[in-house]
N, C-alpha and C positions, 0 to 999 in steps of 0.2 A: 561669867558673873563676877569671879573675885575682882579684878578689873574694875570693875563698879561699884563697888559695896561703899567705898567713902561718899562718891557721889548720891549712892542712894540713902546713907547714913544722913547726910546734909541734908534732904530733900525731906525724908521723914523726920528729920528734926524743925523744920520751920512747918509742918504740919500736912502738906503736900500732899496730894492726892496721886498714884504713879499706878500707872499699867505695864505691861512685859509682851513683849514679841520675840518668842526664840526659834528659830531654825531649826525644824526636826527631821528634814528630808532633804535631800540632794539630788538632780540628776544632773550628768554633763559637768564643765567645767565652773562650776557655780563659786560666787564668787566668798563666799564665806562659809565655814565648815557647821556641820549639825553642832550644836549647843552653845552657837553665834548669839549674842543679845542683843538688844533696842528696846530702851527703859524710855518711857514720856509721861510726864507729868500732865495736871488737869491744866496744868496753865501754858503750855507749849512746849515743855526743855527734854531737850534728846540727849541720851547718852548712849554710848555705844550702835553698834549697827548689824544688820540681816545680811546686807548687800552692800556695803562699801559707798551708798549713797541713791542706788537704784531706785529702790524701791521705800525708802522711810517715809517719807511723805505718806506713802498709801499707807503703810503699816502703820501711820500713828494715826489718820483717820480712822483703821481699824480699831485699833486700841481704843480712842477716845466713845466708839460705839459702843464698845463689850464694856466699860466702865458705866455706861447709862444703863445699859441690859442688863448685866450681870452674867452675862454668858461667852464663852470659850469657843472659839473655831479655828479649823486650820483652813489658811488659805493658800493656793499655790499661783507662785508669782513666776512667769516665762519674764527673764530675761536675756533681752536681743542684744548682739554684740556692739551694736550701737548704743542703746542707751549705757553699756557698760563702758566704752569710750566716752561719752560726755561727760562720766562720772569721774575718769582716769583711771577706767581697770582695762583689763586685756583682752577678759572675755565675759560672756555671757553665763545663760545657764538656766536652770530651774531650779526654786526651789518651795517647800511646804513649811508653814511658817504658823507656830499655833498663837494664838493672838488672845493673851489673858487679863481679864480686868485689873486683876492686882497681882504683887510679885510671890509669890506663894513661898512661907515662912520658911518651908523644910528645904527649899534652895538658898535661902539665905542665909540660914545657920549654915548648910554644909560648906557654901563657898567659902563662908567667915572661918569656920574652925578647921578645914582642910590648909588652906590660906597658912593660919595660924600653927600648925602642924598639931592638933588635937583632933582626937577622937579617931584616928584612922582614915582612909579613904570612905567615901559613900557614895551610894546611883542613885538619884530618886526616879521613881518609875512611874512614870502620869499615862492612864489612861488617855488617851484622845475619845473624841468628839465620835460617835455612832459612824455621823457623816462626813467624816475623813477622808480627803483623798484619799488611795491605796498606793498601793507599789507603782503601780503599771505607769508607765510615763503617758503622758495625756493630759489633756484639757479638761477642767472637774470642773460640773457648775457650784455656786456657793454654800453650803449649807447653810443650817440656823443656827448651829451648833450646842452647847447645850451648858446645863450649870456646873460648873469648875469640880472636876472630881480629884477627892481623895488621895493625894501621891503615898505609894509605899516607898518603903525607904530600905534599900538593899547596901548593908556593910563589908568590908571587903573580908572581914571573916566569914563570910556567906549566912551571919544571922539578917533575920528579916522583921521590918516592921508593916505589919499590916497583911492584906490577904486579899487575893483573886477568889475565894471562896472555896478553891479544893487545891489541895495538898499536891498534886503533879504539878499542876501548874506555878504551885509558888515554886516548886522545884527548879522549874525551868526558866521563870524568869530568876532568878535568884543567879542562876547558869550563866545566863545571857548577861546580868549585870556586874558580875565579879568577869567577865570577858573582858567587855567594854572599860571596866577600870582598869584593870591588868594592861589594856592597851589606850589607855589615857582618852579614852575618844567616847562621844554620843552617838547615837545612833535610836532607826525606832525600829521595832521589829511585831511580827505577829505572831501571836500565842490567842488561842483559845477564840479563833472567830473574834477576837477585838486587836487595835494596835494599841501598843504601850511606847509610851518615848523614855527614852532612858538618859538621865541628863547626868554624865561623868564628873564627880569630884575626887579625884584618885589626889593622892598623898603626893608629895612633891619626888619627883623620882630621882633615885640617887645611883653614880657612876665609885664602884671602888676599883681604883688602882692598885695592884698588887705590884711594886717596883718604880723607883723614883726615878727611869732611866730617861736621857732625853724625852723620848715622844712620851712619855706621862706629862711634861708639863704643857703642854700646846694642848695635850689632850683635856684636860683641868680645864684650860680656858674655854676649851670651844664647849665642853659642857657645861659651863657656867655661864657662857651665852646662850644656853639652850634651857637655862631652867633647870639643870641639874645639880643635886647634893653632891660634894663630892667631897672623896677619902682616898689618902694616898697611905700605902701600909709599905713599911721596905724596913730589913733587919740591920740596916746600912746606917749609922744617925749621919753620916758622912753626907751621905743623897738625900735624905730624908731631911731638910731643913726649910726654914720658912723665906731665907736667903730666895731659893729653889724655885718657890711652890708658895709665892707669894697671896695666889688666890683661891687656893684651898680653901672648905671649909673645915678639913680635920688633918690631920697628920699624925702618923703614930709609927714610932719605930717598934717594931715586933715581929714573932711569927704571926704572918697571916693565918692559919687554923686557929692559934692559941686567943688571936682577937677576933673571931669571928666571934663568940658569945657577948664582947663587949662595946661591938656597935651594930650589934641587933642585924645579923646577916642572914637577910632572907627572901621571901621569893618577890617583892618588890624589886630588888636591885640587878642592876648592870655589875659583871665583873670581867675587866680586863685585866691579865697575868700577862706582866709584857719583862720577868727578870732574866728569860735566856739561866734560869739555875735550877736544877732540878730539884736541890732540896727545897725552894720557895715556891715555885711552880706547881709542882703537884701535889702539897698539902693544901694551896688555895684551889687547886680545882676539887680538888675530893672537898673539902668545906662548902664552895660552890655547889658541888651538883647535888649533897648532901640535905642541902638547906634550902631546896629548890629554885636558887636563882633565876630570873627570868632568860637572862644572858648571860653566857659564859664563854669566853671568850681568852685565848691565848697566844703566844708567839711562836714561832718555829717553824722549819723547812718543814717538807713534806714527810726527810727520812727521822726530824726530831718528833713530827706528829705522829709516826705510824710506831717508835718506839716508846713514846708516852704511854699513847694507848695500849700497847700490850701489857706496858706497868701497871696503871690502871686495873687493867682486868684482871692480873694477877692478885692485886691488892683489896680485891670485890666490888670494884664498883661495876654495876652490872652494866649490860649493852642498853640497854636500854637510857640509862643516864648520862652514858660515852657517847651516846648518838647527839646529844644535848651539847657537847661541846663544840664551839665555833672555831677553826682550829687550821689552816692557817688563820688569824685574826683578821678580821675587817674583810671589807667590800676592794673589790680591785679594781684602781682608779688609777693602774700604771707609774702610780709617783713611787720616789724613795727615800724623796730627803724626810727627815722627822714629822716633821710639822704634816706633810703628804698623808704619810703613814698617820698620822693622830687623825687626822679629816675621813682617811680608811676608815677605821676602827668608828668613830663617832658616827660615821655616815649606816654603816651594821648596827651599831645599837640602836638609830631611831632608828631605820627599818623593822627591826625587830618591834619594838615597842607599836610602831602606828600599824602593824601588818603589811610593812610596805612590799615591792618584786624586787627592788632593787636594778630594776631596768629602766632602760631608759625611755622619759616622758613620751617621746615622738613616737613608741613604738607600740605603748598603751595608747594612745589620743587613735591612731591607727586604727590599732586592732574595734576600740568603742565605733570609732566610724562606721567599721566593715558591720558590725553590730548592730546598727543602728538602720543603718542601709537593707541589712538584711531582716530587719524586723524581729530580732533575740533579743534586743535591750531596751 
């Protein structure tokens, strides 16, 4: 949605009538991820898409029905590797797509003010449609589906607006939607005999560098290709310069612990300890696993990781939070020039973030195959 918010700004500013199609389910290699949009107005104008070209056509005839109606359905749209070649993708796929009259307030504020870095991350959490397809992959004939309900709205300090009606359950989706943020992603899930879609505005995520040593700067760029905040911390003003680290967005010469209070270090962020110094090194991981960073992540042999860690334990941080550390750094992709080593390291942190295996594609497409063949997926 952020994506679109000027164009929907424009459109509700000359008075424009607009409906929404967003992707709440996936199966197979589908061509756009759950919390995908496709906005259409009453008078023809697309923005954004479900399917890369596939299917908007059907989706905006949808839309332009449920805008007469005034009613909400999800529909699931099979597409064949074929129609995904006409379009210029690669592959096919399925997907469930809930098809709403209008663009519902409480995702537009969130995309704006998340966007905008206010208010914190937020989920909103939309009941679907009685007659929802379910989990199970298959062919679902169409429902009627029903009058646009109610989204709650789940913050990433786990307070909640709104209510399933009893108190475990706002528990659990509460549970489900600080996941979903935490790992930047949509998804719908089932609680309580009904489905709930969970539509992620997580806070813009931020990568902090502890050590301004080559691979921090390649490292800097590729996470600022990725959407990420980034902060370079080193006691060094030598290394630490904007000469350096041109495209940072912070830079601070200090001890890492002693700044951790003053750019708000916490369990949102990524931290990479890449100074090879022990006095630097493991007061940012004690701050790190203290403040419960998402990723933490450091440099060193195997014989400097395994004498860390006994410093560590010595100095109380329990096993439990040493287990938390990533340690040699990064994902092993055999390189070793710098730049190699920064692509490591970035390639770990989005895994971590999206839940990813960190193996390779061919050998998951596989295993789904054998899956699918076998009637488990």
């Amino acid at each position: 949605m952020q994506e679109l918010l000027d164009t929907l700004a424009g459109w509700t500013a000359e008075g424009a009538g607009v409906g929404r199609a967003v992707v709440v389910r996936t199966f197979g290699s589908a061509p756009r991820p759950e919390g995908a949009v496709l906005l259409v107005t009453d008078d023809g104008r697309l923005a954004g898409s479900v399917s890369g070209g596939c299917v908007e056509g059907a989706a905006a005839e949808e839309i332009w029905d449920a805008r007469k109606t005034g009613r909400e359905r999800v529909i699931r749209y099979g597409i064949s590797d074929e129609q995904a070649w006409d379009v210029g993708l690669a592959c096919g796929g399925t997907i469930d797509v809930l098809i709403s009259p209008a663009v519902p307030a409480v995702a537009v504020d969130a995309a704006r003010e998340t966007k905008e870095g206010r208010g914190g991350g937020r989920a909103i959490v939309t009941p679907l449609p009685a007659d929802a397809p379910g989990a199970a992959f298959g062919a679902h004939p169409r429902g009627t589906g029903a009058e646009p309900a109610t989204p709650l709205v789940v913050h990433d300090d786990g307070s909640l607006e709104g209510t399933l009606g009893d108190a475990t359950l706002d528990a659990r989706v509460v549970e489900a939607a600080r996941d979903a943020l935490a790992h930047g992603v949509s998804r719908t899930i089932e609680l309580g005999g009904r489905q709930l879609f969970i539509e992620s505005y997580p806070v813009r995520p931020r990568l902090v560098v502890v050590g301004a040593v080559e691979v921090s700067r390649t490292l800097v760029r590729l996470a600022r290709e990725l959407g990420y905040e980034t902060v370079v911390i080193d006691g060094r003003a030598a290394f630490a310069t904007e000469a350096r680290f041109p495209d940072v967005d912070r830079l601070i010469v200090g001890w890492p612990d002693e700044v951790a209070d003053e750019i708000g270090l916490g369990p949102a962020d990524a931290v990479a300890v890449l100074t090879h110094d022990v006095k630097f090194d493991e007061p940012a991981i004690v701050a790190a696993l203290a403040r419960g960073c998402r990723y933490v992540g450091a440099v060193g042999s195997k014989k400097t990781q395994a004498d860390r860690r006994a410093r560590l334990l010595e100095a109380g941080v329990t096993p439990d939070a040493l287990a938390r550390l990533r340690g040699p750094i990064g994902l092993d992709l055999g390189g070793r020039l710098p730049a190699e080593t920064a692509l490591a390291i970035m390639a770990e942190v989005v895994a971590e973030r999206r839940s990813g295996s960190g193996r390779p594609m061919r050998e998951l497409a596989r295993e789904r195959e054998a899956a699918m063949a076998a009637g488990t997926a």
